[in-house]
N, C-alpha and C positions, 0 to 999 in steps of 0.2 A: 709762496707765489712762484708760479712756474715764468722763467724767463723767455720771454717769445721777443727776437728778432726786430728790430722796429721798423725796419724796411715789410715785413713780413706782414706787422700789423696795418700799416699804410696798406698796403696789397687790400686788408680785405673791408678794410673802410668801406662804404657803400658808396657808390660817389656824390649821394646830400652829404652825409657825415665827412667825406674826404674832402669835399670843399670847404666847406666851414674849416677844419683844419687849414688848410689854405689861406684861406681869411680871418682866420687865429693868428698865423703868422705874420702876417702884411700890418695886422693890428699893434700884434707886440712890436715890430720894426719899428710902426709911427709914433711911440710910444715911451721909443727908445729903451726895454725894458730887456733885461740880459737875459731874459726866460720867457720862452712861450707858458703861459701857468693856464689852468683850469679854468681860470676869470674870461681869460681870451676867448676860451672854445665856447665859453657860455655864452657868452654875447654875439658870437657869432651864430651858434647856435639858436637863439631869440630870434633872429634874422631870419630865418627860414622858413616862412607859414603853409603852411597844411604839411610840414613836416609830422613823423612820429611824436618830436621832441612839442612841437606846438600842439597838434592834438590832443598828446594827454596831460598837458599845464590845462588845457580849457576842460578836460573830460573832469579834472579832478578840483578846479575852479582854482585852480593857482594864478595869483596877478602877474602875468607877462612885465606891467608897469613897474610893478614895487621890485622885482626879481632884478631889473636890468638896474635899477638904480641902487637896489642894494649893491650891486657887483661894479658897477661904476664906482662908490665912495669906498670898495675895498681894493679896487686900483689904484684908486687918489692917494691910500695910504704907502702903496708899494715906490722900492727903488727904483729912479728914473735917469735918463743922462747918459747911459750906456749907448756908444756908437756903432757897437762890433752888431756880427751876426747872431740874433739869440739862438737859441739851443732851449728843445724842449724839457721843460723842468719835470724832476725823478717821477714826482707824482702824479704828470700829468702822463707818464706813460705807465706806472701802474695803471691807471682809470683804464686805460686802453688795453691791456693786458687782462685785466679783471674781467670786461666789457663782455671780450673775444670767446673767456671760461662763461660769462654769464648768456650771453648768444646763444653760443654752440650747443650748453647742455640746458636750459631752462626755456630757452626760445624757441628752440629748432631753428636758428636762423643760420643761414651758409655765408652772411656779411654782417659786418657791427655797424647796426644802424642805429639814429640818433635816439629812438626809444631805448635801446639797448643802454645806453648812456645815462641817461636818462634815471632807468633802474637800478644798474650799479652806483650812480651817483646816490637817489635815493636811500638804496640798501644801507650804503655807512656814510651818513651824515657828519658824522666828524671826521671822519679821516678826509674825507675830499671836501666838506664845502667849510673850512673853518674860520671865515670870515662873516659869522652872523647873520648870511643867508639863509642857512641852514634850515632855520626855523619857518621858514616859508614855503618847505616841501613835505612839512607834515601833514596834508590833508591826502596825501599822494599813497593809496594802499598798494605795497608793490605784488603783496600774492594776487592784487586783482589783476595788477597787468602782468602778470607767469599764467593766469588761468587764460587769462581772454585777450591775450597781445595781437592776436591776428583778428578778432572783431573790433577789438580798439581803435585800431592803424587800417582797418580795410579801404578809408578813403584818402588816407596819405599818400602825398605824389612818390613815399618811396616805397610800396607796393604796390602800387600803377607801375612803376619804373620795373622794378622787379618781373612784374608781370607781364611787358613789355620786351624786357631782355630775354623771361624763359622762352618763351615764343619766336623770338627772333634768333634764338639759339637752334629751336629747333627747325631748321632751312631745308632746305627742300630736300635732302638727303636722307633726313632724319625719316622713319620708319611711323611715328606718333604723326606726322605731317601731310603724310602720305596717306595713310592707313585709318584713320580717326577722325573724328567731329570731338571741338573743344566745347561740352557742350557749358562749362560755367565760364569759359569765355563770353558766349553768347548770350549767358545769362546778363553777365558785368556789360556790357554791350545793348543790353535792355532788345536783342531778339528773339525771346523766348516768351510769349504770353502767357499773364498769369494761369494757374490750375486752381480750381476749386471742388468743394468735393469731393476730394480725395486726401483728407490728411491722415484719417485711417490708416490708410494705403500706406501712404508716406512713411511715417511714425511705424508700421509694421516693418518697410525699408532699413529705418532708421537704426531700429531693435539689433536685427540682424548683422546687418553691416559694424555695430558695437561689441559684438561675439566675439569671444577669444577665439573660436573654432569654429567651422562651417559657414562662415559670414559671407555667403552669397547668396541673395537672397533671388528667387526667379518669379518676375509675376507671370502670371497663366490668365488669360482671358479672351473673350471671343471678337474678330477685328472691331475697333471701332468705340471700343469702352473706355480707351484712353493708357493705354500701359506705357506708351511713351512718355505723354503727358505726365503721367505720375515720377519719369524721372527727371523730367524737366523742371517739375516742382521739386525736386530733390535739388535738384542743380542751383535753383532761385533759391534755395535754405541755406544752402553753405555758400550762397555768396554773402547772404543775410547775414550771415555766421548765428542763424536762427537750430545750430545744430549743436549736440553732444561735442567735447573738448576734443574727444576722438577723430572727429570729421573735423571740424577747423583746421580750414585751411585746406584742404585735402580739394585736386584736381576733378573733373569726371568731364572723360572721353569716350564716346560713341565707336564701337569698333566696327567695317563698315565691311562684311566677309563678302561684296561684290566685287571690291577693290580690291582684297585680298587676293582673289580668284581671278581677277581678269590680268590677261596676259601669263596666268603662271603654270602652260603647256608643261614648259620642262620640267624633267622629274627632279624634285624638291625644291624645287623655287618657292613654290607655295609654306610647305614647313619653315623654309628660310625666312619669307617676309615675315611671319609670324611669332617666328622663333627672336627675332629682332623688335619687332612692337613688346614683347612682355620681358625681354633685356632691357629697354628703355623704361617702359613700367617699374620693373624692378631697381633700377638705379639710380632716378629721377628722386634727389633732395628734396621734392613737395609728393605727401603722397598722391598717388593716382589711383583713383576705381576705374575699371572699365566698363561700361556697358555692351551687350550685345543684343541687338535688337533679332526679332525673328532666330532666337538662339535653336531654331531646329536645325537651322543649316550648317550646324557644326558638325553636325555626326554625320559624316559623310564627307563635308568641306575636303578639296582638295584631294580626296582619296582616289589615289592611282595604283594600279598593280606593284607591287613592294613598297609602297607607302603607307602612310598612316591617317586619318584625319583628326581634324582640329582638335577636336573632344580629347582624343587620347593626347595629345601635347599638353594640354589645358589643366586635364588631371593633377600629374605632378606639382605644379605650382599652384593650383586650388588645394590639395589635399596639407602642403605644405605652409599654405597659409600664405606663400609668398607675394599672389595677387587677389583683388577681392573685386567680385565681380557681380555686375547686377544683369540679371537676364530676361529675354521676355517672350512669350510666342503665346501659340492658341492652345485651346484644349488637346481637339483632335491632333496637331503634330506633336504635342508634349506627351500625350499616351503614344502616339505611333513611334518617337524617334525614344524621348528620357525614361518613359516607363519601361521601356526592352532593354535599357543599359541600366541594370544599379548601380555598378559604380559610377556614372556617371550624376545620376539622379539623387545620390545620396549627398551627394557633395553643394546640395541648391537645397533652400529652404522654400517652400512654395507660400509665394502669396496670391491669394486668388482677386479677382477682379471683377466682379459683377456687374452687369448693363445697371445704369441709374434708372431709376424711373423718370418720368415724365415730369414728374414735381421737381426732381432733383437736377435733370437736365435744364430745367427753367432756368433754376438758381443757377447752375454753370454760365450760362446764354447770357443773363443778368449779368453776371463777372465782364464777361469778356464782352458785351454790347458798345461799352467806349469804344473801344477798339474798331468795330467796326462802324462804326458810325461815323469816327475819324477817318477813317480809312475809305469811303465811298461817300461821304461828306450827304451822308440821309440820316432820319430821324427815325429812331426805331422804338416803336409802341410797346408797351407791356403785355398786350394782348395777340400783338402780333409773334412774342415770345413763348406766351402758351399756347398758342395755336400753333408754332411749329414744332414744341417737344408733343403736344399731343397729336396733333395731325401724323406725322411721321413715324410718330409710333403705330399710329395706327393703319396705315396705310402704304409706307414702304416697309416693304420684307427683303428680308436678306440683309439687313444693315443694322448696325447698334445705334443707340443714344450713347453718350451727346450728337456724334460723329455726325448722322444723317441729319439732325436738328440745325445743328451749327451751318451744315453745306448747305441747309435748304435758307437760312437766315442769312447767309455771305451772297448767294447765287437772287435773292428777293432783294437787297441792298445794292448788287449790281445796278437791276432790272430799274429798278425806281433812279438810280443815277442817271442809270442812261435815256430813260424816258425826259426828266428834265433838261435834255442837252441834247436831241435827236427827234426823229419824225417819227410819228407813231405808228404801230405796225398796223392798224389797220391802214391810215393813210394811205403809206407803201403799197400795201396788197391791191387797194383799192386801185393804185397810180397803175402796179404792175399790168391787175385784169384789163384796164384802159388801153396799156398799150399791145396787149396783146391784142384785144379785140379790134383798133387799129392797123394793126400789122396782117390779122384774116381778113378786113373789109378791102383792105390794098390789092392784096392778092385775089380775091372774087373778083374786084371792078377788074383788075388786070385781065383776068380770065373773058371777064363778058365784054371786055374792048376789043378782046380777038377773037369773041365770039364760038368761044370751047369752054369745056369744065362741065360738073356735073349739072344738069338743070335744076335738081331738088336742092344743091347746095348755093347756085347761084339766086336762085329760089331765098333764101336765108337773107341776104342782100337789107331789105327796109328793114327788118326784125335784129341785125346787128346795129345797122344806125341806130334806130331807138336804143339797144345795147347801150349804145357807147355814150348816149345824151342821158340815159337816165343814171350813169353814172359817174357823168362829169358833174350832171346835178347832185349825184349824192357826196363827190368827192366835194364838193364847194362850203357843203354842209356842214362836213366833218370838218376842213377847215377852218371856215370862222369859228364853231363848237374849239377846236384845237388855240387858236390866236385868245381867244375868251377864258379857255384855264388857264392861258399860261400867265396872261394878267392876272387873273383872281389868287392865283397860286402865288406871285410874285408879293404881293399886297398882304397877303397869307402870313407868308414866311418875313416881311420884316414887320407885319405887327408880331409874331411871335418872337422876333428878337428882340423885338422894345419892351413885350415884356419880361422877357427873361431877363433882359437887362434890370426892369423895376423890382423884378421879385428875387434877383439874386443876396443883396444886401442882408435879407430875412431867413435866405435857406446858406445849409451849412454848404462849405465849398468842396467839403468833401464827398457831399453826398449829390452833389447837381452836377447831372447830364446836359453836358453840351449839347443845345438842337441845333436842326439840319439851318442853317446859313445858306443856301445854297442857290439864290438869288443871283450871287456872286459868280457863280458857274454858268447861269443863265447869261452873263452879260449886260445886268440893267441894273441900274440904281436903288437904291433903299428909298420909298418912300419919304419922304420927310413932315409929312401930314402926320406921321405916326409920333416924333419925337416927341411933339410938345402933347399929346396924350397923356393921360392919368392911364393908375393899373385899372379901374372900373372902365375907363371909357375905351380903352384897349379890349377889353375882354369881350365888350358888348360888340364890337367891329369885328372881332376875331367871328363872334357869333355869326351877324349878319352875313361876314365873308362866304361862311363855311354853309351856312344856306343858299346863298347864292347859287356856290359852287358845288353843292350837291341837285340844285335843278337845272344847271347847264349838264351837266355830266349824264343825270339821269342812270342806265344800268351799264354804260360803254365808258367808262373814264377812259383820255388820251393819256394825259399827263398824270403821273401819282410823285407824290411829293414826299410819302411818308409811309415807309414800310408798317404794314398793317395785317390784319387777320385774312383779307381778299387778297393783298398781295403773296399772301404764305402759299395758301392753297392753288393760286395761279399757276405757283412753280409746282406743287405738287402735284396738280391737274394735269400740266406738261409732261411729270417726269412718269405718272402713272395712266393716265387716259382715264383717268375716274373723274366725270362730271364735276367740277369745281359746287355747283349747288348743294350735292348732297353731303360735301365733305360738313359744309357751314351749317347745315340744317340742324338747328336746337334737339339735341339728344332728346330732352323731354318731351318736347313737343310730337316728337317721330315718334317717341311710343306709344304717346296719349292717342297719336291718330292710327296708330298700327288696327286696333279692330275695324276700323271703317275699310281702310285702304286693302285689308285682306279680306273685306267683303263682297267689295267689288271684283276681286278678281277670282277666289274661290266663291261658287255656288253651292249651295245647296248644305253647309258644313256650318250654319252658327252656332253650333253649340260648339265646336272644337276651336272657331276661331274666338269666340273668345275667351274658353281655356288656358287656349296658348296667349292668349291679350295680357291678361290677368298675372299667367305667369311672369311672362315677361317684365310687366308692369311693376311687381313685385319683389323680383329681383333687382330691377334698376335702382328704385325706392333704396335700397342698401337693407331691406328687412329678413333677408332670408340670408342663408350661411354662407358667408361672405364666404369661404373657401370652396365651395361647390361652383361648378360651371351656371351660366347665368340659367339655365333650362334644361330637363331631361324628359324627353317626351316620346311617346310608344304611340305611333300612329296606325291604330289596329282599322281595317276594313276592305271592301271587294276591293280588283283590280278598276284602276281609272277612274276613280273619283275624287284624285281633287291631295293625296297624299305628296307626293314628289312638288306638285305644285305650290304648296303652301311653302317647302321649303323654301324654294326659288323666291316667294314674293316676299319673304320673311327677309332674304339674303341683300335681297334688290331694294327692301328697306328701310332696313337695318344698317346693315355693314356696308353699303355702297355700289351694291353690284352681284351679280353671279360670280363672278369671279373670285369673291370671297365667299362661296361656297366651294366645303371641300364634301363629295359624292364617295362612297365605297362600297363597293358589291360585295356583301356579306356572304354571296352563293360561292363567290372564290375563294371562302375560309371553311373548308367542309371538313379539311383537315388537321389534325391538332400542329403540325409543327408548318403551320402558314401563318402563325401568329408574328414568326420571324418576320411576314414582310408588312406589317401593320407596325412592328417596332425598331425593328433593323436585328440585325445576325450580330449573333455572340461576336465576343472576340476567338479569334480559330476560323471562323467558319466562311462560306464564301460570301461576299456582299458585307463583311462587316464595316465598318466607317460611312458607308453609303445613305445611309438613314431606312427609318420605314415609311410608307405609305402614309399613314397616320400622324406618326410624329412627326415626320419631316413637315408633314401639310399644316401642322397646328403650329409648329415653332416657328415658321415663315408667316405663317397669316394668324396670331394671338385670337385677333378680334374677326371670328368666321363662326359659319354656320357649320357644323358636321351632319349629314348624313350619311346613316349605315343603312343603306337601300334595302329589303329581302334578309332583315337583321335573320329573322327563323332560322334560314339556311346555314347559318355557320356553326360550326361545330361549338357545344358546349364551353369545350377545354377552352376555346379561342374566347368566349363570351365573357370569363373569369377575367381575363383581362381587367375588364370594366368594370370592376368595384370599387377601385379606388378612382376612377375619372371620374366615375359618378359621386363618389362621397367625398376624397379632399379636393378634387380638380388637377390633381395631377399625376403623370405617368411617366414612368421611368424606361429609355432607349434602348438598345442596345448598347450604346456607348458609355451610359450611364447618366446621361446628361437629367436632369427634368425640367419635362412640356409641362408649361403650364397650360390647363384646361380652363382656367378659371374665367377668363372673356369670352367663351364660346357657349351656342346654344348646341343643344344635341338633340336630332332631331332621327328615332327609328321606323321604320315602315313595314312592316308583317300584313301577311294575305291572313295570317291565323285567325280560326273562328268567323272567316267568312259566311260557310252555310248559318250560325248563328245569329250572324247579325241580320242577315236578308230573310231568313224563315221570323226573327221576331218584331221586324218591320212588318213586313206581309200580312200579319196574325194582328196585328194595330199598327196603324197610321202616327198615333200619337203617343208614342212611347216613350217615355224617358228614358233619356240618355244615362243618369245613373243607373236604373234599370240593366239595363244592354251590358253596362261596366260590369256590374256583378254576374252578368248571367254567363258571360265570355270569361270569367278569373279562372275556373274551373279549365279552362283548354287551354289558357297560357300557365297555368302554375303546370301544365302538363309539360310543355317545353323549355320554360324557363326557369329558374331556380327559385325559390320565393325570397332567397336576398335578393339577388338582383332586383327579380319584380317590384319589390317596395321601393327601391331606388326610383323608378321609373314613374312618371305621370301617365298612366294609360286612358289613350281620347279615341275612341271608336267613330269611327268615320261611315256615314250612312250611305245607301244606294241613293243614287241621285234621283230624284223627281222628275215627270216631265217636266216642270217649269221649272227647272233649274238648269236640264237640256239644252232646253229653249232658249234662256240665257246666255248659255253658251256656244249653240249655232251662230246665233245672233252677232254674237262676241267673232266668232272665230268668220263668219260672212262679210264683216265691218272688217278688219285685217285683209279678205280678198278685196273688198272694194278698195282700201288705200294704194294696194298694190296693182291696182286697174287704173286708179289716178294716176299713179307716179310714172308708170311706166306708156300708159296711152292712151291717158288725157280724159279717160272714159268713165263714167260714175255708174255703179251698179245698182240696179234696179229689182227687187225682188219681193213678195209677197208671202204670207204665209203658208201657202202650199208648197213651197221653195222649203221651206223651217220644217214642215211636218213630214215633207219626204226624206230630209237628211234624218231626223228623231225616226220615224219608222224605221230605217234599214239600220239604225243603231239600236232598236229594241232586239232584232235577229241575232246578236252576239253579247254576253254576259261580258263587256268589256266597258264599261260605264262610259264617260266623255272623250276615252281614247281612242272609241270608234267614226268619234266626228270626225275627225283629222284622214281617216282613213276610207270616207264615204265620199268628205268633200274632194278628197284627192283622187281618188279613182273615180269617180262618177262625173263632177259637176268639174275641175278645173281641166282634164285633158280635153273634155265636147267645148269647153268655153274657149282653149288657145286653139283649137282647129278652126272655129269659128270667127277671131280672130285674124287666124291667116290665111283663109279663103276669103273675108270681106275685103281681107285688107287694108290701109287708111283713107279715109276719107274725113277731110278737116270739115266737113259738114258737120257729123257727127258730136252728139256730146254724151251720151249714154247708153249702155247694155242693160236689155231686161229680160232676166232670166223666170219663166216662168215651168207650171209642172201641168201636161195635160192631164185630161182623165185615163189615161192607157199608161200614165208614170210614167211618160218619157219628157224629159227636160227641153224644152223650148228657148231660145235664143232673136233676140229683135234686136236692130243697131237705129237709130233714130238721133 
């Protein structure tokens, strides 16, 4: 036994352990006993609860009771009477000595704390406890506490204390204090929100970080997938001590390279602070990993003419194993910055990071819904959970799941808080328009009491009063409708807590969601009608309520009480401008009705439009190759009948809009190396990282329409492209990334085979369309490839009929009447000779319905706005009737 100093052992006592010493002493004194002995320390020892020494007496089921009283009746046997100072007995400073060797190499501990005690006591049984205690610590496996000491003890107050001191050690001077995020502090601290979904990820982390060599492991993934989150669940495992023996125990700090950088002008400040964070790392008695978040701004960090940056410092003690480090950044900067350095890059094991799906972002949402629910004190629906993994996937671009899910689910738990607790925005607006229109009625009387100001606006005068009464009428409305939810809502929310209070007893408590309480927030009392309620007669009031409250409310609710599928989309409506109706509309139902709804807007084209019906229809069903784009369609016929268009209505009721139509002029690809800007530019070349036309437009908008406008035009070589979009659904960037194609319809447009289709219309009326198909295959197998072509669903598109024209003036006359209402108050009046002069000067040019647009604009709207503003206004008037004489000239009456 090595002789260690007793002053020296005292020193590194922990101070639980150094007290009990203490109170070992004071015991033996009362005692009168001429030896501080082992018996003392133990029972002082005993004394100290959520010690190491108490935690694992209860981990290993050893009786605290029998222990103290065995070691009592083996003091009773001992010498008594002694009045001097005791002196600690030989053996009880071997223990102490032993303890310090068993600590230092078996524990990793830098103080002998009462576990440590504990163990060595345990280890030799006869030599220390030799008063027939002894036998009472054999349930106590000591290689389980050398393996797992620091999961044992992690909620003992002497590693709270410890943990406490390292921290307080490190003071504001310290480089880790300054420089760092303690992020398993924050864990232990409970401000880290669970991660789910990612143990994958984790466990790949985990692997790594376990490596004799290279154990850095870097994730790579696009903003918003969660690479943080994943080490923050790293952080939550080792506080768990849910980790390999390797990690137990082991710190993890966020290294924060803003803080690094700011203020360090001078030359080498910046390597200095640095240089001092991984001294500290490196000398720190618990290990430390470092994390660096956005690890691209290392290569470069700090670098000033005769300097170095981060990376090259970092090197050296990566390559040496001395620090281990977890890193994280995006694709694009981890090819732009780590794939140009190998030695950099070699030194990180990549784990990649993929967007979750929709499903999967659910279940994350799921995780963490306490959370929020606690935290904005609402009640958050299941449906209103897939409705914002799926809404937002589908509809915000540019952003990842969970990330955009989650904000859109935080930013709707607001919106409903605040609604319960504030005046509703229409209210406001309403209140607002009131006083403004007040504040211009002020100013006209002003005006006409001095007898100035415009006449036509003093004129406005009666027509603002009514203004202002018919909206004080309608604010009054909204009102009581407002005072009425807030009641029904109230009544709502505490039958829902009487029964949650009835049906808690029956559901597990670990799996029951706290609901929205929030009554409480409003300022009124709980019901008390509800208490004495059963859970049936609850349920059936809840019913009643909830009918109520949905014919007060009607399609304008003021107050929402409960985060739901309408509140999802609200936010999403706001954040995107896409009609909240069509985000809700039943997927099925929108394709069931898609041939109708493209009926009415394309003329003269039903065999194509139910073609594309069908397909459609088709693919939704899940019956066709789930890896192919939902549609591939070749829309072969003359110019201006009805191509381009279908797109559009397809897009506008499908996907939610034009806007999720992506258009590409195929005439701009005539050249083989313009395939570059459909895909984006090699690496080397100029424009590379920038994306292409194509890819960029599909990665941003999944769920869209594509058309390739005037496909013919493009060069063959560029058309190869499209074999794999069309047969896996996906295509590969320049960057190398892959667009999935798989949610998109693809929709092409060719003039090809024109004279064919109009010469064997002409030749019969009533031709079949299969007919047409085959008689046209011959002139597109001439320009296309016959792989390709099979790819393709080819719908031949016919010359328009008159009475499809006709439909279509009709159509396109009804648009100038709306726009004679809206602007002056006027209803348009017109007759059939009006229809058959626009169709005649559209038979003069071979340009199908695109001629309408171009007949009614030049001919019939510029004589109509002259007409117009030569009449001038006259509030007499309520209609314009345009009629056609016999000499073809266009006629005008105001009446």
């Amino acid at each position: 036994m090595i002789n260690i100093n007793l002053s020296s052992l005292i020193q590194r006592l922990h101070p639980i352990a150094k007290t009990a010493l203490e109170d070992a002493a004071a015991l033996a004194v009362s005692e009168q006993s001429a030896e501080i002995q082992i018996e003392h320390y133990l029972l002082s020892l005993l004394e100290r609860p959520n010690s190491d020494f108490d935690l694992l007496l209860n981990q290993y089921d050893c009786s605290e009771h029998l222990l103290r009283q065995s070691i009592k009746s083996s003091l009773d046997n001992s010498s008594k009477g002694y009045g001097g100072k005791p002196v600690f007995s030989a053996l009880l400073i071997e223990w102490l000595q032993e303890t310090w060797l068993v600590s230092s190499l078996d524990l990793s501990q830098t103080q002998i704390r009462t576990g440590g005690l504990l163990l060595t006591l345990v280890s030799n049984p006869l030599r220390y406890g030799q008063h027939g205690y002894a036998s009472l610590f054999e349930s106590i496996n000591t290689e389980d506490i050398k393996r797992n000491f620091t999961a044992l003890t992690t909620n003992s107050i002497e590693s709270q204390r410890e943990r406490t001191e390292q921290e307080s050690a490190r003071e504001e001077g310290s480089a880790l204090s300054k420089f760092t995020t303690d992020f398993t502090g924050k864990a232990r601290k409970g401000e880290i929100d669970p991660v789910f979904c990612r143990d994958q990820e984790i466990r790949q982390i985990i692997d790594i970080l376990a490596r004799r060599r290279k154990n850095n492991p870097i994730a790579v993934g696009e903003p918003g997938v969660g690479k943080t989150a994943v080490v923050e669940g790293l952080a939550l495992k080792i506080v768990q001590g849910d980790v390999p023996d390797i990690l137990k125990g082991v710190e993890l700090y966020g290294l924060d390279m803003g803080l690094l950088q700011a203020g360090a002008s001078v030359k080498g400040e910046f390597e200095k602070r640095l240089n001092a964070v991984l001294d500290e790392v490196k000398s720190s008695p618990t290990p430390i990993i470092l994390f660096i978040d956005e690890a691209h701004t290392l290569v470069g960090g700090g670098n000033q003419a005769g300097g170095s940056d981060a990376a090259n410092l970092l090197k050296p003690a990566l390559a040496r194993g001395e620090v281990k480090t977890i890193a994280a950044t995006t694709w694009s900067e981890y090819k732009k910055y780590f794939e140009k350095d190998p030695a950099l890059a070699r030194r990180f094991q990549l784990v990649k990071l993929e967007e979750p799906s929709p499903e999967e972002a659910a279940l994350i949402i799921r995780g963490l819904r306490p959370i929020y629910e606690k935290s904005h004190n609402v009640y958050v629906r299941d449906d209103a959970i897939m409705a914002a993994a799926t809404l937002s996937d589908r509809y915000i671009t540019g952003r990842q799941l969970p990330d955009k899910a989650i904000d859109i689910i935080d930013t709707a738990c607001a919106r409903v808080n605040i609604s319960l607790n504030s005046t509703p925005a229409p209210i406001e607006t309403l209140q607002q328009k009131i006083a403004a229109a007040e504040r211009e009625l002020s100013a006209l009387k002003r005006d006409k009491l001095q007898q100035t100001g415009d006449k036509h606006r003093l004129a406005t005068i009666p027509a603002l009063e009514q203004l202002i009464t018919d909206s004080q009428t309608e604010l009054e409305i909204l009102d009581l409708q407002w005072q009425k939810e807030k009641t029904l809502i109230i009544e709502m929310l505490a039958l829902r807590e009487r029964l949650h209070v009835l049906t808690t007893p029956a559901i597990d408590s670990k799996n029951t969601d706290t609901e929205n309480t929030s009554e409480a927030s409003l300022s009124l009392e709980q019901s008390t009608d509800s208490i004495e309620m059963n859970e049936q007669e609850v349920r059936i009031a809840i019913q009643a309520l909830q009918e109520q409250l949905d014919q007060c409310r009607g399609k304008q609710p003021l107050v929402h009480f409960e985060v739901g599928p309408d509140e999802i989309s609200l936010v999403i409506s706001d954040w995107t401008g896409i009609p909240m109706g069509k985000m809700l509309q039943d997927e099925s139902a929108t394709t069931l009705n898609l041939k109708s709804v493209l009926t009415e807007t394309i003329k003269g084209q039903a065999h194509a439009i139910s073609a594309l019906a069908e397909g459609i229809q088709t693919a939704k069903a899940g019956l066709v190759n789930p890896d192919a784009p939902t549609g591939v369609f070749l829309l072969v016929g003359p110019s201006g009948v009805g191509k381009t268009e279908t797109a559009r209505a397809i897009a506008d009721q499908m996907f939610g809009g034009e806007r999720f139509m992506t258009t590409i002029n195929m005439s701009e690809f005539q050249e083989k190396h313009t395939v570059s800007r459909l895909i984006g530019s090699p690496p080397g070349y100029v424009g590379y990282g920038e994306g292409g036309m194509l890819t960029e437009a599909v990665r941003q908008r999944p769920y869209s329409v594509v058309l390739l406008d005037e496909v013919e035009k493009a060069d063959p070589e560029v058309l190869n492209l499209f074999y794999q979009v069309f047969d896996k659904g996906t295509l590969n960037d320049g960057e190398g990334r892959t667009i999935d194609f798989k949610n998109t319809l693809i929709l092409m447009t060719s003039n090809l085979a024109t004279h064919e289709i109009v010469s064997l219309v002409q030749q019969s009326a009533d031709i079949q369309v299969g007919t047409i198909a085959e008689a046209i295959r011959p002139t597109l197998n001439n320009h296309f490839k016959p792989a390709l072509l099979a790819r393709m669903n080819v719908l031949p598109y016919l010359p328009l009929t008159d009475e499809a024209m006709t439909d279509i003036i009709n159509h396109k006359l009804k648009t100038v009447s709306k726009r004679l209402e809206s602007h002056h108050k006027l209803a348009l009046d017109y007759d059939d000779d009006l229809v058959e002069f626009v169709l005649g000067n559209c038979r003069l040019a071979e340009t199908g319905a695109r001629n309408i647009d171009a007949v009614i604009n030049r001919q019939l709207l510029p004589q109509l706005s002259n007409q117009l503003l030569a009449h001038g206004k006259n509030e007499n008037d309520s209609k314009v009737t345009v009629n056609v004489d016999e000499q073809g000239i266009i006629q005008y009456a105001f009446s």
